[in-house]
N, C-alpha and C positions, 0 to 999 in steps of 0.2 A: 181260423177256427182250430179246434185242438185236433188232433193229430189218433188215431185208433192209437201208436205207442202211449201216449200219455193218459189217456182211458185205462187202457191195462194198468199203467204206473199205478195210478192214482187207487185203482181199487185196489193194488196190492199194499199198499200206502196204509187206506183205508182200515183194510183186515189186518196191517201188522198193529195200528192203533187202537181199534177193537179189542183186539190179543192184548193188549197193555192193557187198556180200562179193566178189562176183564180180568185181568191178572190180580189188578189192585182194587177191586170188590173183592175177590174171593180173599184174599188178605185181611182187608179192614174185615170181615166176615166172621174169619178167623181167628181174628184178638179179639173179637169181641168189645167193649167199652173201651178196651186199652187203644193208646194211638199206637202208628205203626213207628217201629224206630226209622230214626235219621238216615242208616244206610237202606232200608227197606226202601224209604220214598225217595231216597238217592239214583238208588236201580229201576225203578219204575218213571222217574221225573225222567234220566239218561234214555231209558228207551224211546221213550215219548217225542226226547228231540228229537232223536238222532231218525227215528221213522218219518219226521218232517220235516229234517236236510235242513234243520234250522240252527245245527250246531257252528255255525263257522264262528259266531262271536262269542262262544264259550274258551275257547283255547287263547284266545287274547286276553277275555277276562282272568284267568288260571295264571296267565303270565303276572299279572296286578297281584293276586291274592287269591289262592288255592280257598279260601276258605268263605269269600264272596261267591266265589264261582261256584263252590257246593251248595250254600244255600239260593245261587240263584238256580240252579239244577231240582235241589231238595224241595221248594217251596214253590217257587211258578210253576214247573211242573209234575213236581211227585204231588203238590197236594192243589193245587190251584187246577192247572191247564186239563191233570188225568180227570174231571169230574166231569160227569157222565147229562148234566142238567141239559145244556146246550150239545146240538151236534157241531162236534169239528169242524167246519167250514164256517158254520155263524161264529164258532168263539174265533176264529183267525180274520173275519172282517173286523168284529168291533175289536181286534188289539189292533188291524191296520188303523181304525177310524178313530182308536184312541192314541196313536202316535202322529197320525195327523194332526189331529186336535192339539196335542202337545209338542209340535214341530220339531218331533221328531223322525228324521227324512231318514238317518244312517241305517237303522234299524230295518227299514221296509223292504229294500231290493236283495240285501242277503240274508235275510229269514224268514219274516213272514207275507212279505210277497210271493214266495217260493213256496212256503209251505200250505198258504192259499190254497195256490194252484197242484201241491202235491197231493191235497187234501181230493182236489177234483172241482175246487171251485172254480167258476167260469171267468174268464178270462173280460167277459162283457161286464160281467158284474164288478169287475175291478174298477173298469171307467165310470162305471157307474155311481159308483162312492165319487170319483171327482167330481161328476155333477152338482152332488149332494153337497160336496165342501163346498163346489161356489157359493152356496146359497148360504152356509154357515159357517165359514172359516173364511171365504174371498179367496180373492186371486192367487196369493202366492203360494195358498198351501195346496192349490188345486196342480199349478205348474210344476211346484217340486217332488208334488207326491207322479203328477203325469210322467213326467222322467224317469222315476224309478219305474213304474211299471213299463215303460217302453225298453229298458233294458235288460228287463227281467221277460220279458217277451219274446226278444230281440234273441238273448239265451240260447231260449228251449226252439226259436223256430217259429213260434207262435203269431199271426197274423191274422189283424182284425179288421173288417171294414170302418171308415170311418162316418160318424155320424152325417145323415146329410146337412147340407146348409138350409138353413130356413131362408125360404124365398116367397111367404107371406109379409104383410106392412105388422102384424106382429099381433092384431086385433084376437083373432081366436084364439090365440096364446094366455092373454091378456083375460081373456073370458074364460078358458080354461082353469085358471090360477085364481081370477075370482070366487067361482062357483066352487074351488076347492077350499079357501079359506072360508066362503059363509058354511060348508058344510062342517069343516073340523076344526076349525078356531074360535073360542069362547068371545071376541070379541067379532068374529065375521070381517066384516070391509073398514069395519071403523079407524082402526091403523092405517090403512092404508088410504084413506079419505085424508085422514091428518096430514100424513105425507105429502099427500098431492096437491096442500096448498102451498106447502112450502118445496116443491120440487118435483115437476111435474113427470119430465123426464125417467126419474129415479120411482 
């Protein structure tokens, strides 16, 4: 479980990213109609990272081209990551669930797995996306993304229990997962009736 240090971190984390949103309303506020110039959302993008410890692939980037690396500073997060719609912790899952998605694994354990959890998000809820990918990415993006977060764990100190093994024949499981698809799926069981003649198993 997390640790009272990481608690403090996380809320100090927290309020120095506040401090930044809140920097960059009272700006756009302050132009009025106008957008804000290039180095304005340069300094607001840089704080943003660099409060989410998610700058380590910017200075590699820089080494490539000084001028990728600003716009990826200026644009993901002076005008993209600093908006205030979503709170911090949900916009740092869906970029982990959108680099899953896009297999992309390098990204996860030195940025925004980190900044996940810098943010204060739970460390349970990290597995818990892998759950999710089994069911809609399959196996391998479940195992590659599981690595990364065990080392990004592994890190800070961080120690979770592990889910237990199911030790029912799998029937309430089964009825479970039913009764959730006639409630939320437009077609109910019917997929899953199709399925089951052709593999029953599955």
């Amino acid at each position: 479980m997390k640790t009272k240090t990481q608690n403090t971190a996380s809320r100090r984390d927290f309020m120095k990213i506040t401090t930044v949103v809140t920097a960059g309303v009272a700006l756009t506020a302050a132009s009025g109609a106008q957008a804000q110039s290039a180095s304005v959302r340069y300094d607001i993008g840089l704080a943003l990272l660099n409060s989410l410890g998610g700058n380590t692939s910017l200075a590699t980037l820089a080494e490539i081209s000084p001028d990728v690396a600003g716009l990826y500073v200026e644009h993901v997060f002076g005008d993209v990551m600093v908006r205030d719609t979503l709170d911090p912790v949900t916009k740092e899952a869906i970029v982990i669930a959108s680099l899953m998605t896009a297999g992309n694994y390098t990204q996860l354990n030195n940025d925004h797995i980190n900044a996940f959890l810098n943010l204060g998000g739970e460390p349970e809820a990290l597995l818990e996306m892998c759950f999710i990918a089994i069911a809609v990415r399959g196996f391998p993006s479940t195992i590659n993304t599981t690595g990364k977060i065990r080392n990004a764990l592994k890190d800070r100190g961080i120690t979770i229990a592990p889910v237990p093994v199911a030790t029912d024949d799998g029937t309430e499981r089964y009825l479970m997962g039913a009764r959730y698809m006639i409630a939320n799926t437009e077609g109910g069981l019917a997929e899953l009736e199709g399925l089951t003649v052709k593999n029953q198993p599955l």
